[in-house]
C-alpha positions, 0 to 999 in steps of 0.5 A: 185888481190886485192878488198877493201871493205869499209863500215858501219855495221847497228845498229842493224845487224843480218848477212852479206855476201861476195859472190865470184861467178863462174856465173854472172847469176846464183847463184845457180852455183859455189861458190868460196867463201862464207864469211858470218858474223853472229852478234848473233853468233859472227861468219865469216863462209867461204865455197865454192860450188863445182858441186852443192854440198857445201864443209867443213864450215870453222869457225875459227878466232883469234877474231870478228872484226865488230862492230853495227854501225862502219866502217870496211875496208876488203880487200881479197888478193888473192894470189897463194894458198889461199884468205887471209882476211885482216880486218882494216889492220890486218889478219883475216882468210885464205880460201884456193883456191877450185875453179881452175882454178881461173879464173871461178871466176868472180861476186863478190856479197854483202848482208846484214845489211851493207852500202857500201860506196866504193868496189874497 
């Protein structure tokens, strides 16, 4: 499974985030992945919440790849171990699978200071 997300950062950003949630209505359930970019940091925070309680933060990345004002292209493969983030083509991080089995997940949710312009 592949999913594409296409956009452009805001001028003057603070954070995004990329929320793979377990429930369709309530968030406050599991979490098979969050993805939270934050500008002021310069960081991308990957977690997951399992049975209501949060996992180990994973922070490491090669480079911060979002620009104020630029287009990005982020594509999550997910493949049999792990969900690997690929940015503008290039290899991002990696976040291994918490949730099993991967089914449960089921919502994908974006917030924050980006505009859309194609999720796929």
């Amino acid at each position: 499974m592949k999913l594409t997300v296409i956009g452009i950062v805001h001028s003057n950003p603070k954070s995004f985030s990329v929320t793979l949630l377990c429930d369709p209505v309530d968030a406050n359930k599991d979490v098979g992945l969050l993805f939270t970019v934050n500008f002021s940091e310069k960081s991308i925070t990957r977690n997951a919440r399992i049975g209501g309680k949060w996992g180990k933060e994973e922070k490491t990345i090669p480079y911060f790849p979002f620009t104020a004002g630029d287009t990005f292209k982020m594509e999550l493969l997910c493949e049999h171990q792990q969900i690997r983030v690929l940015l503008d083509g290039r290899q991002l991080c990696d976040f291994t699978h918490r949730i099993q089995p991967l089914n449960l997940v089921k919502v994908l949710q974006i917030s924050g200071d980006i505009k859309l312009t194609k999720v796929a």
